[in-house]
C-alpha positions as CSV (number, residue, x, y, z in Angstrom):
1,X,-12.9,-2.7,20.0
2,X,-13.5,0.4,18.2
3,X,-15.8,1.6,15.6
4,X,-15.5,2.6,11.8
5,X,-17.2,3.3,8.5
6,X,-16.8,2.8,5.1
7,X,-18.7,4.0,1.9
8,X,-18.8,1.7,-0.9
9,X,-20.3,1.6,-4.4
10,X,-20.3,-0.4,-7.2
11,X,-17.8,-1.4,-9.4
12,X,-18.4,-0.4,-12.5
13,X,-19.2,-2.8,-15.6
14,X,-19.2,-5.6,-12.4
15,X,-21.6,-8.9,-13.6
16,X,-23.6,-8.6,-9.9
17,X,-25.2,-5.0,-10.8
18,X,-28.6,-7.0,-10.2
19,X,-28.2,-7.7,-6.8
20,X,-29.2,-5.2,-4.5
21,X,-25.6,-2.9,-3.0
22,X,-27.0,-3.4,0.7
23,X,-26.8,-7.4,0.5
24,X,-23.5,-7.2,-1.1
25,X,-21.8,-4.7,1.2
26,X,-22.7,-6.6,4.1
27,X,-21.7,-9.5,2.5
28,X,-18.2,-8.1,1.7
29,X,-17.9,-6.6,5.6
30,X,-19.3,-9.8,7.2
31,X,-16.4,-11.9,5.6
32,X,-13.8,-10.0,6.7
33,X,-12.5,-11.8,10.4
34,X,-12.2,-9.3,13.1
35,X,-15.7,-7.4,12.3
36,X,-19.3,-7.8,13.8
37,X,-21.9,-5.1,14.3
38,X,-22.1,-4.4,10.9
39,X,-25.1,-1.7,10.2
40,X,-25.9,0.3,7.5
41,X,-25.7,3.9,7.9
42,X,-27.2,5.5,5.1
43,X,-28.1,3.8,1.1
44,X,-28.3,5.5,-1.9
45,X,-29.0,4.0,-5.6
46,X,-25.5,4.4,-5.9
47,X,-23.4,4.2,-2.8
48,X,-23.6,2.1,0.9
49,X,-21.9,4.0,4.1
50,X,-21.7,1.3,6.8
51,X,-20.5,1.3,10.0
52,X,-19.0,-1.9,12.0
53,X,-17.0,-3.1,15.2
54,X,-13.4,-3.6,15.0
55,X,-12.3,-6.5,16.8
56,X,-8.8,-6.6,15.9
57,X,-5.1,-5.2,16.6
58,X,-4.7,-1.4,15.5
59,X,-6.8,0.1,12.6
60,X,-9.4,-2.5,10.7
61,X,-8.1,-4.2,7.9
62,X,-10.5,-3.8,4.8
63,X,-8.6,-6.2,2.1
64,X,-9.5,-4.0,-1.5
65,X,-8.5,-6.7,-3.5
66,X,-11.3,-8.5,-1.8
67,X,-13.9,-6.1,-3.3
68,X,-14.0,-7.1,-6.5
69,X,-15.6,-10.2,-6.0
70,X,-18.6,-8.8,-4.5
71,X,-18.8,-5.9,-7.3
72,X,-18.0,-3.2,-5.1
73,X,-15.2,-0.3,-5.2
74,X,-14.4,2.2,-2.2
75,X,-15.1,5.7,-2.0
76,X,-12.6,7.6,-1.5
């Protein structure tokens, strides 16, 4: 197992603006098999860093494509 973060914010022009970042960033991490322990590290108005476990073989695997549905983009 190791440990990682991500900082995500929100897509722009994306139709789920009205839900609140937090619930959707968790959401997005919390589908992805091989992570648990997700928690949020810090929240702004406009970005999410999260940390989480890594369950799997070699670095996590965050699927980008994935982020789109859940109105999200990654920082860079």
């Amino acid at each position: 197992m190791t440990r990682d973060s991500i900082i995500l914010k929100r897509s722009p022009g994306s139709l789920l603006d009205t839900l609140p970042l937090d619930d959707m960033a968790l959401a997005y991490l919390q589908s992805i098999e091989g992570i648990a322990d997700v928690r949020i590290n810090r929240s702004t108005a406009t970005e999410i860093e999260l940390t989480f476990a890594w369950y799997g073989e070699g670095s996590a695997v965050l699927p980008e494509d994935r982020l789109n549905g859940y109105g999200l983009i990654r920082d860079r």
